[in-house]
N, C-alpha and C positions, 0 to 999 in steps of 0.2 A: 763534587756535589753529593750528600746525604740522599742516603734512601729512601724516597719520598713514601711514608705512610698510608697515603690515600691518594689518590687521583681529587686534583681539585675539582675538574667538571663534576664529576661521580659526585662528589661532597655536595658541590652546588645544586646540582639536580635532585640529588635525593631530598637536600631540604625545602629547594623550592616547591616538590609535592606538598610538604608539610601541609596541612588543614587550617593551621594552627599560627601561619605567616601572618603577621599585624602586615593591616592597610593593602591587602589584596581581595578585596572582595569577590566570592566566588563565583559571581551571575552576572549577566551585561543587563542593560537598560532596555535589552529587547526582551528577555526571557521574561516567563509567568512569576510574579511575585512569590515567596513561597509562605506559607501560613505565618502569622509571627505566634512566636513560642511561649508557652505558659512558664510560669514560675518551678512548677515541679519539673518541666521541661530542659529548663534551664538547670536544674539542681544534678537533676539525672545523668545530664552530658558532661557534669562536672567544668562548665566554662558560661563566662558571662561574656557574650559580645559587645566590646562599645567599640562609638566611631570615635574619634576625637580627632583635634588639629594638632599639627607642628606648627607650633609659635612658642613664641618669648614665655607665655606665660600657663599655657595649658598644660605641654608636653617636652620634651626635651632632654639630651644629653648635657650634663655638664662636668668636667673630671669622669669621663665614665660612670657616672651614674646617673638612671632615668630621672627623672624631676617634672614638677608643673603642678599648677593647679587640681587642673583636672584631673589626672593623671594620680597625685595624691587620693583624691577623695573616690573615685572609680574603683582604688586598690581596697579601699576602705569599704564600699558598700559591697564589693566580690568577697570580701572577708567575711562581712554581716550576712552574706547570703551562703556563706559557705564553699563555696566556687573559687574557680581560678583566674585571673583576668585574662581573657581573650583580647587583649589591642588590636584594633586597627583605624590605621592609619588616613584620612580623609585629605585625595591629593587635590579634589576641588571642593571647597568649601561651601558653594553652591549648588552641588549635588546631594548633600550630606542629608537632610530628610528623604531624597528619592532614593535615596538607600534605604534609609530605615524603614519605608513602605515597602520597598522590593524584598525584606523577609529577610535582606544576609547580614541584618546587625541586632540585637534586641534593643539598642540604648543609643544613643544622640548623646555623648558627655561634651557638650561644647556650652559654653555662656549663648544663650538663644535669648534675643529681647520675645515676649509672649503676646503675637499677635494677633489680632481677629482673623488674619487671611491662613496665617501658621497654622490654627487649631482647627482649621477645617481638614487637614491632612493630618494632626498629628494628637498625640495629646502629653499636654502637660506637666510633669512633676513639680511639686510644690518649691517656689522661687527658693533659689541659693542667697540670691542677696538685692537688690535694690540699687539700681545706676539710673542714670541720664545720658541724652547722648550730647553731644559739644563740638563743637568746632576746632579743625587743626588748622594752624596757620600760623606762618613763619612772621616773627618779629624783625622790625626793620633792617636792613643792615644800617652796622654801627649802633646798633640797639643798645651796646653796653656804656656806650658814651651819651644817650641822649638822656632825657629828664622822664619820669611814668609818663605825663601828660603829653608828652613829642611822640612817644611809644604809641599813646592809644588814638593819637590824632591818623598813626598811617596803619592802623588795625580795622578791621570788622567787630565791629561792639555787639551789633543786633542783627539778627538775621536777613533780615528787612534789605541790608546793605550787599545781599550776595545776588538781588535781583538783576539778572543778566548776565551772571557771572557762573562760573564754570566751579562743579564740584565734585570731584572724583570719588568712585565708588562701586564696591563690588555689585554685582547686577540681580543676586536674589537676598542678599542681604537686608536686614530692617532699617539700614540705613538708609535705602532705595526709597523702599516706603515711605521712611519719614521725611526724605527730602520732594515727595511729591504732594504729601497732606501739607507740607510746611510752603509750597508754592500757591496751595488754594488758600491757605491761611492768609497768607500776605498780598494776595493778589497780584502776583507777580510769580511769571518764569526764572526758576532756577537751573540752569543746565546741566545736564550729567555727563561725566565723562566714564563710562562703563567697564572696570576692570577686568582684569582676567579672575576664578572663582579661585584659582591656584595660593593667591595672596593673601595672607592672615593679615590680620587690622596691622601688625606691628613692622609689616612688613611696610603697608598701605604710609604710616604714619612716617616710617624712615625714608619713601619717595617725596614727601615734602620736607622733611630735613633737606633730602638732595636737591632740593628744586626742581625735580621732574613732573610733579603736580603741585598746585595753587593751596588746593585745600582739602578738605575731607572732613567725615564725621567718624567719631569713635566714640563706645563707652567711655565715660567720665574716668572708671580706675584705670583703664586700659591708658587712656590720654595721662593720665599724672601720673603715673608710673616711669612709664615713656619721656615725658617733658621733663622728668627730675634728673633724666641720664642727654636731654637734648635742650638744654634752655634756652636755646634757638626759636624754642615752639613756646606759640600761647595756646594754651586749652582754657581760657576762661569765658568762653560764651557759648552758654546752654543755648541746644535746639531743638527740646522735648520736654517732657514732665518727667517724673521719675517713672522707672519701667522695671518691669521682673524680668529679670535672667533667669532661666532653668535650663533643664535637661527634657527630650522628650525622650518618647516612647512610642509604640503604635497604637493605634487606636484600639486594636483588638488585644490589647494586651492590659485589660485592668487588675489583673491579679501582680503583675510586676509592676503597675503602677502603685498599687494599692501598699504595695512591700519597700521600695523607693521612698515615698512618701512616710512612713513609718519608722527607716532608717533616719531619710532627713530629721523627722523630729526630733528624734532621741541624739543625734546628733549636735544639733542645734543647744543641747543641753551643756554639751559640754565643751571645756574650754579651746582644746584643739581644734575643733571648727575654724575658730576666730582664728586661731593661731597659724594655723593653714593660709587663711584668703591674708591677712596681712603679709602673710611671707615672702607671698607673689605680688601684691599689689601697693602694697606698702614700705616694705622695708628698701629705701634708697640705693641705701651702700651695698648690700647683697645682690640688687639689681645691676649696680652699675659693674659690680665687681666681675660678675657674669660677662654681662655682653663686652666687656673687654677682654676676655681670656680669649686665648687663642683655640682654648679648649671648651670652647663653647659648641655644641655642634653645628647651630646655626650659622654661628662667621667662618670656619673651615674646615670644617667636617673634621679635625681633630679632634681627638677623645685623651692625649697624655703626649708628653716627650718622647716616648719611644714609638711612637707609630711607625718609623721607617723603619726601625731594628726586628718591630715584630711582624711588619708586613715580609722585610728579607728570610727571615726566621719560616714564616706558614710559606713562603714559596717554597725552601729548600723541602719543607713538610708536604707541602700539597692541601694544606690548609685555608680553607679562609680566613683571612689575617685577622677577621670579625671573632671569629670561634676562639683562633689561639688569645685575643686582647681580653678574650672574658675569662680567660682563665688567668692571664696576669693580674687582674682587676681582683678577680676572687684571692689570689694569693696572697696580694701585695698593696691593693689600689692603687699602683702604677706607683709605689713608693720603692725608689732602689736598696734605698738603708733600712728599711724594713726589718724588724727582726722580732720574733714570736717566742712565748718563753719556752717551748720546747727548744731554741736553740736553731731555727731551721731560720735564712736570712734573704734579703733582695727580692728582686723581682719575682723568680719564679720557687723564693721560700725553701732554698736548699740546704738540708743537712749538712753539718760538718761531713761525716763519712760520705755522704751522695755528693759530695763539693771535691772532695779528695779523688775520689773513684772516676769521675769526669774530667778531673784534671782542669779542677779551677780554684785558680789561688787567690783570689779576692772575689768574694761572694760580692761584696758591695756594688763589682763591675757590672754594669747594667749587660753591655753585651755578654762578656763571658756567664754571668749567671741567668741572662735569656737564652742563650745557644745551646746551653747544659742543659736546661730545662725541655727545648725542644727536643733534643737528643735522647733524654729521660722518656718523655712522651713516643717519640716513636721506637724506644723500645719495646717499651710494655704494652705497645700496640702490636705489636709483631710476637707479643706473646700468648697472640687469642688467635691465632689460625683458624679452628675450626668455627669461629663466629664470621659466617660470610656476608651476613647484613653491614653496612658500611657502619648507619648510624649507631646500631648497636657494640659496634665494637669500641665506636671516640667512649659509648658512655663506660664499658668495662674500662676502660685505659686511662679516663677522669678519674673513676672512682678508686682505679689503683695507684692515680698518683699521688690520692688525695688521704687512704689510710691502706695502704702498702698491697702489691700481685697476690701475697699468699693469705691473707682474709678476702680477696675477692674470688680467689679461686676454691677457699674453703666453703667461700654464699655455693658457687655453681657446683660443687658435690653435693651442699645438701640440698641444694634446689633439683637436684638428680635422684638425690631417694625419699624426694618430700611429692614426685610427681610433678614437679615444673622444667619449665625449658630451660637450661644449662646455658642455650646462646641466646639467649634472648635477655637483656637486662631488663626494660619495660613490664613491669607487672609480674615478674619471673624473680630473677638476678635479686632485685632488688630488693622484694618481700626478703627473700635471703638472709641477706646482709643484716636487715633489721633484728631478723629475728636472733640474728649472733651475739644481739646485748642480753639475754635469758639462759638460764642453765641446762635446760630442755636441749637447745639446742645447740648452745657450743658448748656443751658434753657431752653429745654427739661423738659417735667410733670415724666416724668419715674427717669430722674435724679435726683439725691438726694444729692449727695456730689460735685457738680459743676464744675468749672474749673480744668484741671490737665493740666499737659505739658506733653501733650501724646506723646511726641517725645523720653522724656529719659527712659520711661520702654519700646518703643518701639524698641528704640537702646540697651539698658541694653539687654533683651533675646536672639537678635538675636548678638552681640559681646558675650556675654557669650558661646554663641552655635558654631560661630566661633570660638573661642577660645579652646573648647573641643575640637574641629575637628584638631585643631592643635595638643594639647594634645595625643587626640588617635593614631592620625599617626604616633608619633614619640616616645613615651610612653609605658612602659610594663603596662599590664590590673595590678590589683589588687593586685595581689600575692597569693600567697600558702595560707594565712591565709585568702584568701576569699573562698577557693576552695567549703568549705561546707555552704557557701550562698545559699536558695533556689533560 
């Protein structure tokens, strides 16, 4: 066994202090709310907090890259605000505005129907798009042998037709709502059958594929998106008028209301908008192509083929197999043949000379060029000794895999007579590096190895580190066979 770089627990603890963990909110449902934050507030801390879901179509892993709806356009208004996205992750669904009251999130990024009971707790940003809510319910069997009219003879046409009959549904959702305005409407009892808040509509909607519930209500795109990957399901009987989806906010918070709002417009202008919400909500074959991959996160928390090669790999390391996947991602996107025109090839993007020197004779081998790569890694981990912070030391030994030890070691000299910490890469190291693309400074007597374009290792660590964060949130850790990792 290899010399394991870091102690995985150590790894794992040190990041689960992180601040910065998507979908751990930091306060319980007993503690004091904490103020919600202004706009400059937000600018300052340099992070926008949104909650959002894991579902099919908001948030989500697929081939190793994050995806969704939401997800998209949150990245987008953090951009417009200047900021960095702070994700987290919303594990009940029906909690999700008692957060955003409780002070630990600035934003609600979830499709919200805008109701008279909602806006007394919350407030509003200006509607993303315009739905209806509809009815799920499974087409007969042998539905593909019968005639329309046999079809709609053993369907629910009108709402009217569900009096006494049982309809499943999250318990603070506006679907709740609407299925009790729509029982005074028709003068009849509709029964609920009350989900757990755990469950996204998409989830909700593939229990009735399964036949474990009857029926339900969903958003109209959410329902035909879904029905064009299950043509099992009818979604063609509205049970509401048209309704605004938005985003909230807190109530005390009108200056990021006011900026939201201002975003959406200009927004709204231009064509990627559209381009966006069809993506997700529209495009068929891209939907279907999804939830049939094995590498979809939602059907087995697989992220690529080599999952097993790089979880064996971050055990031998002492890694979380999460951390070492974002850095195959970053090298290679989980592509083996891979090859970049500097010459470097595979998974983990290895030189000729660095392929030679590790004693690997086909780069293309997924294993032999993932093992070399770890092995690379925990070297030039073991070449920061006097860096005793864990996390600081993964980030020097990224950024030295990524434009070579001896321009990282020339960042931490001048970072030494520039008056910054040497072990410290965060806010230290870093600046560094940057500043070795100027003549000022790799002309520098301390520097030795000259010019680098301190901008790609300074982006490599921190998109790699991003990209874990995504991993972790949505990700099972290690598995059983890490369980006796020290």
């Amino acid at each position: 066994m290899r010399l394991r770089s870091l102690p995985y627990i150590a790894l794992l603890l040190l990041l689960c202090n992180c601040s910065s963990r998507p979908g751990e909110p930091g306060s319980r449902a007993g503690d004091p709310p904490k103020p919600a934050r202004t706009v400059d507030a937000i600018r300052e801390s340099g992070k926008l907090r949104a909650l959002i879901a894991y579902s099919a179509t908001s948030y989500f892993l697929y081939r190793g890259q994050p995806m969704g709806y939401e997800y998209e356009l949150t990245r987008r208004l953090a951009a417009d605000l200047g900021v960095e996205l702070d994700l987290r992750i919303a594990r009940n669904l029906d909690e999700m505005l008692e957060i955003l009251q409780r002070g630990e999130v600035d934003l609600v990024a979830h499709g919200l129907a805008i109701t008279r009971e909602r806006k007394k707790k919350v407030a509003f940003a200006d509607y993303l798009y315009l739905t209806r809510q509809v009815l799920v319910q499974r087409k007969p069997a042998g539905w593909r042998r019968l005639t329309r009219d046999q079809i709609r003879d053993r369907l629910v046409l009108d709402p009217v037709e569900l009096i006494g009959d049982t309809v499943s549904l999250r318990k603070n959702s506006s679907y709740l709502e609407r299925v009790n305005n729509l029982s005074q409407e028709i003068g009849g009892i509709i029964h609920v059958d009350t989900l757990d808040g755990n469950l996204a509509t998409d989830e909700i909607i593939q229990m009735v594929v399964d036949k474990k519930i009857k029926y339900t209500f969903a958003d109209q795109n959410l329902a035909r998106i879904n029905a064009s990957h299950h043509p099992i399901l009818d979604v063609s009987v509205p049970v509401s008028f048209s309704q605004r989806i938005a985003w909230a906010v807190s109530r005390d918070s009108p200056g990021l209301l006011k900026a939201i709002n201002q975003w959406l417009e200009r927004e709204k202008k231009e064509t990627d908008y559209y381009v966006i919400f069809n993506k997700y909500f529209k495009n068929r074959r891209n939907f279907s192509r999804r939830v049939n991959s094995p590498f979809y996160s939602l059907n087995e928390g697989k992220i690529s083929p080599y999952d097993t090669l790089i979880k064996q790999e971050a055990r031998e390391m002492g890694w979380d197999w999460r951390l070492l996947a974002s850095v195959v991602y970053q090298e290679s996107r989980f592509n083996a043949t891979a090859q970049s025109w500097t010459g470097a090839s595979g998974l983990m993007q290895l030189m000729p000379a660095t392929a030679e020197e590790l004693g690997v004779a086909d780069r293309t081998n997924p294993r032999e060029n993932l093992e070399a790569g770890a092995r690379y890694l925990e070297a030039l981990y073991q070449r920061f000794p006097t860096v005793t912070d864990s996390l600081q030391r993964i980030k020097f030994t990224l950024a030295s895999y990524n434009c070579g030890y001896q321009h990282v070691e020339d960042a931490r000299k001048l970072a030494d007579v520039r008056g910054y910490d040497k072990d410290c890469w965060d806010e230290n190291v870093d600046r560094m590096l940057l500043a070795l693309s100027t003549p000022d400074n790799y002309l520098n007597e301390v520097v030795d190895y000259g010019y680098v374009r301190g901008e790609e290792p300074y982006r490599y660590v921190k998109q790699v580190f991003e990209r874990f964060e995504h991993y972790r949130s949505v990700l099972q850790d290690i598995g059983p066979d890490m369980a006796s990792v020290p």
